[in-house]
C-alpha positions in Angstrom: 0.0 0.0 0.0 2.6 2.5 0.9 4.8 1.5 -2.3 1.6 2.0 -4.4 1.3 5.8 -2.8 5.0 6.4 -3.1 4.7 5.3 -7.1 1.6 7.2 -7.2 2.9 10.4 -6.0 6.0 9.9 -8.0 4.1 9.7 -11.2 2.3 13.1 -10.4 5.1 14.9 -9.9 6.9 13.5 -13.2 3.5 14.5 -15.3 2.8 18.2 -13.5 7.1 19.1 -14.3 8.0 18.5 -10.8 11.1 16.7 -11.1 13.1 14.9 -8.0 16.1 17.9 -8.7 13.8 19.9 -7.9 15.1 22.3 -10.9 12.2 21.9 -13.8 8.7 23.1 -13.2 5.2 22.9 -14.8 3.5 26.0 -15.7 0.1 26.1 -16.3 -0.3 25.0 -20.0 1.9 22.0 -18.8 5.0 22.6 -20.9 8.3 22.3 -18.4 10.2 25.7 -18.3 13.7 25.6 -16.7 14.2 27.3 -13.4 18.0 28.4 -12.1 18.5 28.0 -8.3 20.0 30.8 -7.2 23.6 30.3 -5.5 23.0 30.1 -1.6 24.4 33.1 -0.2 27.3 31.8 1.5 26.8 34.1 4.8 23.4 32.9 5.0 24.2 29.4 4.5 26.5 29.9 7.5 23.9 31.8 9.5 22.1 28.9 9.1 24.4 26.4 10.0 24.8 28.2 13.2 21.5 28.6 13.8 20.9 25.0 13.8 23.7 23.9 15.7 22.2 26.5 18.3 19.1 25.2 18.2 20.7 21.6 18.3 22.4 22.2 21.5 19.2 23.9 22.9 17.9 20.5 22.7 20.3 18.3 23.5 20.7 20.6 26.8 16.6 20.1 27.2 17.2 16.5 26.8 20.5 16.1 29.4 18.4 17.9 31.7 15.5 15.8 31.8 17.3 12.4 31.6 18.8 13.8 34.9 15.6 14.7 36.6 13.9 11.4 35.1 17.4 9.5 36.8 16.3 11.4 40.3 12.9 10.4 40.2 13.6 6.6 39.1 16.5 6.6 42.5 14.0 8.4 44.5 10.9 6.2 43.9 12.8 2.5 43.3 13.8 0.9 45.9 16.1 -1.6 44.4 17.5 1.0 42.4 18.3 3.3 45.0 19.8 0.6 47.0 21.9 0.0 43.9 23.4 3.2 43.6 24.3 3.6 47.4 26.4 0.4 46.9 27.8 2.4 43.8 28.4 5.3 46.3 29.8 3.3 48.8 32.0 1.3 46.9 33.5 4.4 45.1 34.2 5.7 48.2 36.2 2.8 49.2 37.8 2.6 45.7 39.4 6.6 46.2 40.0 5.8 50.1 42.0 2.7 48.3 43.6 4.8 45.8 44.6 7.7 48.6 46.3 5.1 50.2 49.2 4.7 48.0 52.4 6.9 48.8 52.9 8.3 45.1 49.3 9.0 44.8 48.8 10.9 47.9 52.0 12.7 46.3 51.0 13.7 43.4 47.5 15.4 44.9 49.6 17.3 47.2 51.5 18.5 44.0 48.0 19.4 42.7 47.0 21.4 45.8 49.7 23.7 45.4 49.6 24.1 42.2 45.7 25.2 42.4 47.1 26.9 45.6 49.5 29.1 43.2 47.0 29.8 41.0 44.0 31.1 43.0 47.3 33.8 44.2 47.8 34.5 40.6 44.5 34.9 39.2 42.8 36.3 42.7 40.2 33.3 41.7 39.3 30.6 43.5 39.9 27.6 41.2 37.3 24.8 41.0 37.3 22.5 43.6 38.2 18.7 44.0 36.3 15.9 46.7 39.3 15.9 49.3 39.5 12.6 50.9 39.5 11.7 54.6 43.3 10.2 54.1 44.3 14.5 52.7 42.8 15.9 55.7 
């Protein structure tokens, strides 16, 4: 049925002058008249693109959001999930309290605190803060 419609439509176009290019045209005593597409201007092809990457990453922001929320309300209201993701919590924090506990690690974030040290004095900023563990206290 829907190949039928598709052939159908198909044929109307090819007997009205309305080819798949999209460049002839029937006019109304059905004789085909060539029509010249005007060269996109290329400022407005690029106003454009930009606006549909804008409006692509309005959406994908829309969409980020409410996966979030829908995550919250699915952790809230399940039991078995929210009982799976305080294991995940717990056994992350046991995986960095693991991790703190090696010499050369605990080394190298002391090398990062002073370095985000020096530059909060340089750039009068306060840099973004890490999770400190109990073991850097």
């Amino acid at each position: 049925m829907f190949k039928r419609m598709i052939l159908t439509a198909a044929a109307l176009l090819a007997v009205t002058g309305y080819g798949a290019d999209g460049i002839t045209t029937g006019n109304a005593a059905g004789t085909q008249t060539q029509t010249k597409q005007k060269a996109a201007n290329p400022q407005a092809a690029e106003r454009e693109k930009a606006r549909k990457i804008a409006e692509l990453n309005s959406k994908r922001t829309d969409l980020i959001r409410r996966i979030h929320e829908k995550r919250q309300g699915l952790l809230k209201s399940n039991p078995k999930l929210r009982r799976m993701h305080q294991q995940l919590l717990k056994q992350v924090r046991e995986l960095a309290l693991e991790l703190n506990a090696n010499r050369e690690m605990r080394t190298l974030n002391d090398e990062l605190s002073e370095v985000e040290r020096q530059l909060k004095n340089e750039l009068g900023s306060q840099p973004a803060k890490q999770p400190v563990s109990k073991n850097q206290k």
